[in-house]
N, C-alpha and C positions, 0 to 999 in steps of 0.2 A: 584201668589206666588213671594216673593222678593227673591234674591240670594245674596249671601254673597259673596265675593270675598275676600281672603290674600294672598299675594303675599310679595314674601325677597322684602326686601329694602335698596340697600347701601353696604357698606362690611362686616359690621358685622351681623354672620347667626341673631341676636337675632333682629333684628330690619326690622319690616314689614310696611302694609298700607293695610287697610279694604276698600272694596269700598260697599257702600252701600245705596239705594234710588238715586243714581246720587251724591253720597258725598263721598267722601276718607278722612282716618280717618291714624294717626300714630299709630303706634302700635307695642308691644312689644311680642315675639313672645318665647319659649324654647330657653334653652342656645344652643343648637346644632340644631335649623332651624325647617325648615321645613319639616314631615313626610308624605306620606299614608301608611306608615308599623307602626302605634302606637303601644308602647308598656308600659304598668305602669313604670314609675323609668329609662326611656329612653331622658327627659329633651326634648323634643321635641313637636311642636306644630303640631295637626294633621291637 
């Protein structure tokens, strides 16, 4: 099974990087970051 990996990137919460098969990817992420407390209409990437 492959794993997906996102992680912040930078100063701004909205901008991350996927790493995935041995490749990292840019990425753009919820206006207020990164989650594990999801919630609909919280602007946030889980």
């Amino acid at each position: 099974m492959n794993t997906i990996i996102v992680k912040h990137k930078g100063p701004e919460v909205y901008l991350g990087s996927i790493r995935f098969d041995d490749k990292t990817y840019t990425c753009a992420l919820g206006k207020t970051g990164i989650t594990d407390d999801k919630h609909e209409g919280d602007n946030a990437t889980p």
